[in-house]
PLY file of the C-alpha trace (Angstrom):
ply
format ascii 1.0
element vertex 111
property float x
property float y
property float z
element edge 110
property int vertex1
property int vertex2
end_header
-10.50 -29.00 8.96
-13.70 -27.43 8.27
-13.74 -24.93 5.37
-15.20 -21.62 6.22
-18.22 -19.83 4.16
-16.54 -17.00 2.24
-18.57 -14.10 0.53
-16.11 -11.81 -1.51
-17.40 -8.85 -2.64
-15.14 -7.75 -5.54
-14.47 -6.50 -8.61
-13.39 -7.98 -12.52
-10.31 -6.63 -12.74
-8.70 -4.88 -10.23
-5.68 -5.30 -8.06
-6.87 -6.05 -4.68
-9.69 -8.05 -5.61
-7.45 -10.69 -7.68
-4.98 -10.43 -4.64
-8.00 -11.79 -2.76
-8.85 -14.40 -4.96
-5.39 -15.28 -5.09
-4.87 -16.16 -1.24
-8.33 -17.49 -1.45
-6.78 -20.09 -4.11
-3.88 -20.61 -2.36
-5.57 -22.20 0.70
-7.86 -24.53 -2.05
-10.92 -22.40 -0.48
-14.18 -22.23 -2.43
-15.83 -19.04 -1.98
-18.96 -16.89 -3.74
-17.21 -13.91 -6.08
-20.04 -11.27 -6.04
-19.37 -8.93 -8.87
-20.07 -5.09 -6.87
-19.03 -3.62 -10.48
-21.55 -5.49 -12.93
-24.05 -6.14 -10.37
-25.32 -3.08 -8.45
-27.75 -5.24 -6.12
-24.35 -7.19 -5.02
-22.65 -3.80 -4.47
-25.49 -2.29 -2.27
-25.41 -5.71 -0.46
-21.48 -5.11 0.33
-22.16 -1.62 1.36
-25.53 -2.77 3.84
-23.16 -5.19 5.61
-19.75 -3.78 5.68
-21.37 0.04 6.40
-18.99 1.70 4.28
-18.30 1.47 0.32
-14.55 0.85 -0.37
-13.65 -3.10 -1.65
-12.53 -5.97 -1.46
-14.86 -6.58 1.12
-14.53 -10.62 2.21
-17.23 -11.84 4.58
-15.96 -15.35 6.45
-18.27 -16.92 8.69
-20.31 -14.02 8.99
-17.49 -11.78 10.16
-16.98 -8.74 7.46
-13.45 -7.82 6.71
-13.64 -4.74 5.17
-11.49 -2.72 2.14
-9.14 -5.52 2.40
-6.32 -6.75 0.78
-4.96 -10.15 0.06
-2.16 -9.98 2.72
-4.95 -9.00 5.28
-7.46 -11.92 4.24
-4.22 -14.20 4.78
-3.63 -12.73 8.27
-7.12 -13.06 9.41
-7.65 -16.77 8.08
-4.29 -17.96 9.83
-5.10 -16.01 12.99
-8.47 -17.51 13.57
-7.04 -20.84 12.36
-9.54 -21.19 9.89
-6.10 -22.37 7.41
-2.83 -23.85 7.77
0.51 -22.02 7.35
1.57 -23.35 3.80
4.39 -23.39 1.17
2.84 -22.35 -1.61
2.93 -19.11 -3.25
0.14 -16.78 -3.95
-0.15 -16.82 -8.34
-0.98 -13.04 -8.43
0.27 -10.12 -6.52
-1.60 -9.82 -2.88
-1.43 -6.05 -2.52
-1.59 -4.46 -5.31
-3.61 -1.51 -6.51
-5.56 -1.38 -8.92
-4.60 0.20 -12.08
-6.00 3.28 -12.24
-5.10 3.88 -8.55
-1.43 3.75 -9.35
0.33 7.02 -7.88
1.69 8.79 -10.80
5.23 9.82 -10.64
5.40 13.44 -9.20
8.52 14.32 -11.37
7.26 15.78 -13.95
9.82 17.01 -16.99
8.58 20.34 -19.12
10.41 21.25 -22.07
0 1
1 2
2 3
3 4
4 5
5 6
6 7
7 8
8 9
9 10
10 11
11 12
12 13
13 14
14 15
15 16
16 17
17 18
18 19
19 20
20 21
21 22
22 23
23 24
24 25
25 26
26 27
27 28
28 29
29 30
30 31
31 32
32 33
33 34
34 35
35 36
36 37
37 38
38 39
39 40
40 41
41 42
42 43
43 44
44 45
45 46
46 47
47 48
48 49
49 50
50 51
51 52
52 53
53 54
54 55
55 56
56 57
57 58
58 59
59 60
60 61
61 62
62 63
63 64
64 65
65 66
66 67
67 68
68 69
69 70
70 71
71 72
72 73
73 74
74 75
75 76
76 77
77 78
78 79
79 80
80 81
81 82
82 83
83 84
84 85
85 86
86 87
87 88
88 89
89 90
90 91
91 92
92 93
93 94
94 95
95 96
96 97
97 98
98 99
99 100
100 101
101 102
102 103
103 104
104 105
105 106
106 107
107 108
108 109
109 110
C-alpha cells in the first residue's frame, strides 16, 4: 500500500496536535510537522489553504482536513483506505484539548 503525502499543520505542545501525531504514528506514516506557532510563514500557509485559522489542520494528498482532531484524521484515513484497521493503540490521547482550553469547573466555592 502506497503511503499518502501528509502536511500537518500543528502546534509544539498542544492537545490536538499530539493527538494527530499520535494516529499519524500509529499507522507508521511519515508526514511534514509544520510548526504554525514558531513559524508564522507555516501558519499563514495553513490559513491560505484551509481558508480559516483554527488547527490541527492535516493536508493528505492534497485534500485539507481542517481544525481536526486525531479521531477525525483516523476516520478519514480508514475511510478513503489510505490505512488498514489495526490493533495498536494510539500512545497519546486523540482528542484532547489543549491545556489552556480546558473548561474550568463552573462550581465555584466563596467563603
Amino acid at each position: 500500500m502506497t503511503k499518502p503525502k501528509i502536511i500537518a499543520y500543528l502546534k509544539p505542545t498542544c492537545g490536538w496536535s499530539n493527538g494527530v501525531r499520535a494516529v499519524l504514528r500509529k499507522y507508521d506514516l511519515p508526514y511534514e510537522d509544520r510548526d504554525i506557532i514558531n513559524d508564522p510563514a507555516q501558519r499563514q500557509e495553513m490559513i491560505e489553504k484551509s481558508g480559516q485559522m483554527l488547527s490541527p489542520c492535516v493536508e493528505i494528498n492534497g485534500r485539507m482536513l481542517a481544525d481536526v482532531s486525531g479521531d477525525e484524521v483516523e476516520a478519514y484515513l480508514l475511510q478513503q483506505g489510505l490505512v488498514e484497521p489495526n490493533g495498536r493503540q494510539a500512545d497519546a490521547p486523540t482528542n484532547a484539548p489543549c491545556a489552556h482550553e480546558i473548561p474550568v469547573s463552573s462550581e465555584i466555592s466563596f467563603r
